[in-house]
N, C-alpha and C positions, 0 to 999 in steps of 0.2 A: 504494500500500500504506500503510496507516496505521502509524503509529509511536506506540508505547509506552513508557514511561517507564523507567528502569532496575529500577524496584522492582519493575513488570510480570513484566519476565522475570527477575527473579530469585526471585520466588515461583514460576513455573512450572518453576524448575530445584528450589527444593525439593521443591516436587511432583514431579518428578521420579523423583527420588532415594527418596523415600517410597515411591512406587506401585513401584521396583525390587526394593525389599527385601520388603514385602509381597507381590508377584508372582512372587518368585525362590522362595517356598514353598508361594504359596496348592496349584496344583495338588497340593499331595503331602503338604496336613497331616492328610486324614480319612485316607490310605495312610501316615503315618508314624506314625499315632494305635495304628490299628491293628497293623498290620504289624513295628515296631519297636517299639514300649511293650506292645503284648499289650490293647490296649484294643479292649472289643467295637466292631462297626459303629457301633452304634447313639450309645455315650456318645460316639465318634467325633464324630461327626456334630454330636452336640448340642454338644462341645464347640467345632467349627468353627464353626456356622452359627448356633445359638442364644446363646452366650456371647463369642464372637469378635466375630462380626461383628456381633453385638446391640448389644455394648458401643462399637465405632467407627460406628456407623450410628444408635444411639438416645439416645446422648449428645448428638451436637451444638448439640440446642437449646441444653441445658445448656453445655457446652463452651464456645459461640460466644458464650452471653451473656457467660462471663469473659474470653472473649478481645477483648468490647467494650468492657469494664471494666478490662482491667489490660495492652491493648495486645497487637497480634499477633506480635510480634517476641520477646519476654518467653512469651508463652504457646508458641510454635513453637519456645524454645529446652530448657524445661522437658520438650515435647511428645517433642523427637528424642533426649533420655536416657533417659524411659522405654520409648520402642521398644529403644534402645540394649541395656538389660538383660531386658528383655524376651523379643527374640530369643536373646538370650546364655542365658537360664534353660533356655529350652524344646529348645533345640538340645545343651544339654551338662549336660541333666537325670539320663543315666546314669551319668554320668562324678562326678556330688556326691550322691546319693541312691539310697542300698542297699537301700531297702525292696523290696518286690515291686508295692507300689503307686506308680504315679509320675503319679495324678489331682492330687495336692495341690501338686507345684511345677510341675505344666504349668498346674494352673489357674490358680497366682500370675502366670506369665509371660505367661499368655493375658491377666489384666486389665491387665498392664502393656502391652500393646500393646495392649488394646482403647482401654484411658482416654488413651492416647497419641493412637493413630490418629484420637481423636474430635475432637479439638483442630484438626486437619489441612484437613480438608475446608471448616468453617469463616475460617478465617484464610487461607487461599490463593485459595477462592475470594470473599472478603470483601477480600480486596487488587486481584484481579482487576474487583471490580464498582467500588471506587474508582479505580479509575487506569485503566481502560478509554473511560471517560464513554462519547462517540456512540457510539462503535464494540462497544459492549458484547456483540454478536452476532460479531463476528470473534472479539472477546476470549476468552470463553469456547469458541468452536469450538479454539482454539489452546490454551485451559487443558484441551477433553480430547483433544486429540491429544497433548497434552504426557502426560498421564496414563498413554495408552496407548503413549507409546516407554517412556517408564520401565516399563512393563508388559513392552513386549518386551524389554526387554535384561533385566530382570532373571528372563526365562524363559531367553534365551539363555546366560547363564551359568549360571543354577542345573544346566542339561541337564550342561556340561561338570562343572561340580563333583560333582553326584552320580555320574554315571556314574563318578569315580574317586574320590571319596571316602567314598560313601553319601548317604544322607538325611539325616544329622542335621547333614552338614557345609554343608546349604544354609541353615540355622536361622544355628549358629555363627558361619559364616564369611561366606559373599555378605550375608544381610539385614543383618549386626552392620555391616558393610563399609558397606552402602550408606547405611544410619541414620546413620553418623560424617559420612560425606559431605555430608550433607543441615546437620547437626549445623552444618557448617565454614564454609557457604553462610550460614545464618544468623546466626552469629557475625561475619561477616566481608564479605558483600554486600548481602544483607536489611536494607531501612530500613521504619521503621513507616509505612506507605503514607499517604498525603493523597488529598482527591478531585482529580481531572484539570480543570483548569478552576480550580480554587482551591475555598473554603468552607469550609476544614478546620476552622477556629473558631467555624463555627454552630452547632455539636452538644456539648452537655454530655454526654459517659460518665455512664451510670445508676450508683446504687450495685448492692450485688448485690441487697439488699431488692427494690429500684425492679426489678430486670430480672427478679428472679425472676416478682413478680406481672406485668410482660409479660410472661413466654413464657408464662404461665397465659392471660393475656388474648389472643393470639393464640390460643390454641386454642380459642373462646369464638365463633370465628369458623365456623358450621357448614358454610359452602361450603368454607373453606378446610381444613378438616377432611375433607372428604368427597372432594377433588381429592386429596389425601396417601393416602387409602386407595386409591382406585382407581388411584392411580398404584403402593401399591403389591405391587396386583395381578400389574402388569408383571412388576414386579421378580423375582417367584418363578420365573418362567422363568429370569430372565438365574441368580441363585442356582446354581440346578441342575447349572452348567458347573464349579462346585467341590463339587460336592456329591452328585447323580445318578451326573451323567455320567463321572467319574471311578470309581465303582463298579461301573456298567452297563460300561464298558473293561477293568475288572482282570477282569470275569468272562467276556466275549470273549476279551481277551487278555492272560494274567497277566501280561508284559514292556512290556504297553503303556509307551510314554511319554507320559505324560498331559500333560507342560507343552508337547510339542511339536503334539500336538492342540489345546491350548486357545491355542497363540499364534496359529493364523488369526486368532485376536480381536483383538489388540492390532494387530497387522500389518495387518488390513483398513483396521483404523481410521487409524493412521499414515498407509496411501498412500490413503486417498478421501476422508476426514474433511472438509478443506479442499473437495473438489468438493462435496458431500453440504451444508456451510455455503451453498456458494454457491448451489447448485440450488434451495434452498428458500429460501433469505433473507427473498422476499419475503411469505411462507405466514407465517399467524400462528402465535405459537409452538402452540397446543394443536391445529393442522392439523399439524403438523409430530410432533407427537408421537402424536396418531393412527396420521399413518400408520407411523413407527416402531413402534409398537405390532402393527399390522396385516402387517409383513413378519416380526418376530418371529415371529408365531402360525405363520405359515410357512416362518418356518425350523424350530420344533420340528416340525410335522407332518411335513416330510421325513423323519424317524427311523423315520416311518411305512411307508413304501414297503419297503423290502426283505422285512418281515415278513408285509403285507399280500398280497404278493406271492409270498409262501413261499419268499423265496430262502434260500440257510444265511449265517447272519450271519458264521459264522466263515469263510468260502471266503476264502482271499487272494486280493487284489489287489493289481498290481505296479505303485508310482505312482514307481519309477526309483530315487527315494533309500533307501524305502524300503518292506516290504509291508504293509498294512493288510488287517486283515478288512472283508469286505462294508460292515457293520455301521458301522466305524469310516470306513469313506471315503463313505457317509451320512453319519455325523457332524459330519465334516469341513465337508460343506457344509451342515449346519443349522448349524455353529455361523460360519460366513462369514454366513450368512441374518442368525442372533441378530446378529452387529456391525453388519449393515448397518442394521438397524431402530434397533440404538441409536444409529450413526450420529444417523437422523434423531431422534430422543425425548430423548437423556438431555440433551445439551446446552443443550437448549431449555425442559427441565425447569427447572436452572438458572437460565436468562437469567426464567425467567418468572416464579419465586419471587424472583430477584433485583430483576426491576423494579420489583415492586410492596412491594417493603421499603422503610420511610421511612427518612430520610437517618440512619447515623449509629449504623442497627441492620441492618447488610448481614450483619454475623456472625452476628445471631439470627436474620436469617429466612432465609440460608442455612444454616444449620443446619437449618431444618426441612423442606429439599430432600434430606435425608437420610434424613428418618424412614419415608417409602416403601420405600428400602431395606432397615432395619431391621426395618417389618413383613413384606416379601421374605423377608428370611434367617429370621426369629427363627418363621416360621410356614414360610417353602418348606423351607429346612434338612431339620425333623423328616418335613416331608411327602413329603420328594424319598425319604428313608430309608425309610418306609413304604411308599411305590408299588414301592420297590427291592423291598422283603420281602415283600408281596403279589402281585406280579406277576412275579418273578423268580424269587427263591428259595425262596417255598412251592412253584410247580406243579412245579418240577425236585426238590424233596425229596420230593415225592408222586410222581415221576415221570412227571410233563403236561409240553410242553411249556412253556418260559416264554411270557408274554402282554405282549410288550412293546409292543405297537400299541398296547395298551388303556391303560398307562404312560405313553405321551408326548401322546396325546392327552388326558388328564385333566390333564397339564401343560398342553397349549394350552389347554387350558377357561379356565384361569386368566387367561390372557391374551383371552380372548372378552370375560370379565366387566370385563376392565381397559379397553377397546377402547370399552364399551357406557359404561362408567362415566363415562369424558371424554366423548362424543359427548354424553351427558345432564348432562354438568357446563357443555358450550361453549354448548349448542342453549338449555336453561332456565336452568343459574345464573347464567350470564354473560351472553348474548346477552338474557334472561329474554324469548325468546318461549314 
């Protein structure tokens, strides 16, 4: 087993901590938008997927370049105060703001984790790709398994806390919680990383001038331009699991528990992650994310089957702990499918953007392993809400059945064109046969 440096895993324990607090809400913020604030679906939505996650997913270029300029440990500590208040605005917005409108302090708290969380992905995994050296393909399979425990535990609490305290107290209490923790890690284990192997004095830090005109000059780059969008194509799929599919549940089943549907994900990946690194190690990274891509498509199509098949989506079924509709124990296993593809893709996504970063700008070009996601959200977000209202809730307001086959298949499309897009990025941009 390879051995890592202590800075190693002490970045992966703030990622940790991070992905806890953000995951102990994601499930329940378009239902807590709605639901508790009185905010329609739709600003809902826009304000999760479009503004949220836009801002932690389309920053990092940005982000990462200051976090190469003015040190990761400095940027990571600034980063986990404003998550800090952040969560604290959004979760205990009713409690200081009497208006009947409450868009203007959910918005402030939304940018204060969005500009937080952007900081994050860059600097953890920019620590990750220096202190990893050979092993940089374990490395990163262990930075998102680590992602995904902090994912699960912070669903596994949120469950307990809201069921006795409501929704707003998983805002307040569990993310403020887990953000301090992260906060403490930093302050007090976290060293500014050096590379594995030595070299740490090769590399002059750009000013921001100098790094701004690179990230411009990286994008200057048309292949590497056109791998980011087809990648992310993927990504609207994966979106959908806080966005869709949390909607398409409350309309099955009003009590659904959505964070305990969405934990098959974090949990898959926890106990196969490690196997899934190894079975494919030898596969070049953009084989490996293929097929991750390609198991994806099929886990969404599974949502397929009950409808196509005219079963009633709402029929219970008894899985022991406890009963799901048809519908939702489909679900269930599309969204087992969606982990195991990411399994093989997101990781490798990653290692692939990170390898081909020169020494010394591992933050800027990990940051732009991000920007996939953000065109994911900041375009699947509004889309997943329209396939919602077009194919749900018009034919039942007209009184047609709903056409939800025709919903998750138009989501797999997404992932066809993602699938086709790397296959023509590896065969002509790359390989340039």
């Amino acid at each position: 087993m390879a051995k890592f440096p202590k800075t190693f895993w002490a970045a992966n324990t703030v990622e940790l901590f991070e992905r806890a607090a953000y995951y102990s809400v994601a499930s329940f913020v378009v239902i807590y938008f709605h639901e508790v604030l009185g905010m329609s679906p739709t600003f809902s939505t826009f304000l999760n997927g479009t503004i949220l996650w836009g801002l932690i997913y389309f920053l990092p270029p940005l982000s990462g370049t200051l976090a190469d300029r003015f040190g990761f440990k400095r940027s990571l500590s600034i980063t986990f105060i404003l998550l800090f208040f952040g969560y604290l605005t959004v979760g205990t917005v009713k409690n200081f703001w009497h208006g009947p409108d409450y868009a203007l302090p959910v918005v402030a708290g939304i940018v204060l984790i969005g500009i937080g969380g952007s900081f994050v992905k860059p600097c953890i995994s920019g620590t990750v790709q220096k202190t990893s050296g050979a092993n940089a393909a374990l490395g990163f399979a262990i930075f998102y398994m680590t992602i995904n425990v902090g994912s699960m535990m912070g669903r596994i609490v949120s469950y307990f806390v809201r069921i006795k305290y409501g929704i707003p107290a998983i805002f307040s209490y569990v993310a403020t919680t887990f953000a301090f923790l992260g906060l403490l890690v930093i302050f007090f284990i976290y060293r500014e990383p050096g590379y594995s192997g030595g070299g740490e004095g090769k590399y002059r830090p750009k000013s921001l001038g100098e790094a701004l005109v690179g990230m411009f000059t990286v994008l200057r780059n048309l292949k590497f331009v056109f791998f980011l969008v087809v990648i992310g194509l993927f990504w609207i799929i994966y979106v959908q699991i806080y966005n869709l599919i949390p909607l398409f549940l409350r309309k099955i089943d009003p009590d659904a528990p959505v964070e305990l549907y969405t934990l098959v994900n974090p949990v898959s990946i926890v106990l196969l992650q490690l196997l899934v690194a190894r079975l494919s190690r030898k596969w070049s990274s953009l084989k490996a994310i293929m097929v991750g891509i390609g198991i994806t498509i099929a886990g969404m199509l599974v949502n397929v089957v009950p409808f196509v098949l005219k079963m009633n989506p709402k029929g219970q079924i008894d899985l022991g702990a406890f009963k799901v509709p048809l519908a939702g124990a489909f679900m269930l296993l599309s969204i087992f499918s969606m982990a195991l593809g990411e399994m093989f893709a997101s990781p490798r996504i990653y290692q692939y953007i990170g390898a081909i970063a020169p020494r010394g700008q591992e933050g800027l070009y990990l940051g732009y392993a991000n920007l996939p996601l953000a065109l994911g959200t900041i375009v699947g977000a509004p889309l997943g809400g329209m396939l919602f209202e077009t194919f749900i809730e018009k034919p039942q307001a007209l009184g047609y059945p709903m056409e939800a086959a025709v919903m998750w298949v138009a989501v797999a499309a997404m992932g066809v064109a993602s699938l086709l897009g790397v296959f023509l990025y590896d065969r002509f941009l790359v390989s340039g046969k």
